[in-house]
Residue, then its C-alpha position, 0 to 999 in steps of 0.5 A: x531407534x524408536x520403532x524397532x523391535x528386539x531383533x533389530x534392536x539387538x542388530x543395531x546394539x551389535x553393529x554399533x558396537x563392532x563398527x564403532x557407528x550408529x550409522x553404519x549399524x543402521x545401515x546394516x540393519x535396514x539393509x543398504x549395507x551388506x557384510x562386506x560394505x559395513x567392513x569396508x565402511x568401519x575399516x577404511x583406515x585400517x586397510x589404507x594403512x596395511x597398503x601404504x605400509x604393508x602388513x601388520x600381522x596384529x592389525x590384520x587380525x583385528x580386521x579380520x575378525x570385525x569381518x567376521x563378525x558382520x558376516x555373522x550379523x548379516x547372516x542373522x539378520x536375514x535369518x530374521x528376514x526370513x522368518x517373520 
């Protein structure tokens, strides 16, 4: 964690938090994972479940929602990118 500044700080701090991992939070933060890689990194068990026993319209929801808010990350993190 040391070295980085308050942006990624603040990026690390909020994947880390959605995601429940250090390491998929500084995954997304230095760029090897994507919106759609960290969901699928965090959510792996959750998704195997909803195939092999169907839909579970409040788990659905709950993922649902964690991908949004990566894609909502992810974007933040390139608004960062871009601006520095």
């Amino acid at each position: 964690m040391r070295g980085l500044d308050a942006a990624d700080f603040t990026l690390v701090q909020a994947a880390t938090a959605i995601s429940g991992s250090l390491v998929v939070a500084l995954a997304v933060a230095k760029g090897y994972l994507d919106a759609e890689g960290a969901y699928n990194a965090c959510c792996v068990d959750e998704l195997y479940q909803l195939e092999k026993w169907g839909e579970d319209s409040l788990a659905r929801k709950r993922i649902d929602g964690i991908r949004h808010e990566f894609d909502a990350l992810v974007r933040f993190r390139d608004l960062i990118r871009t601006s520095s």
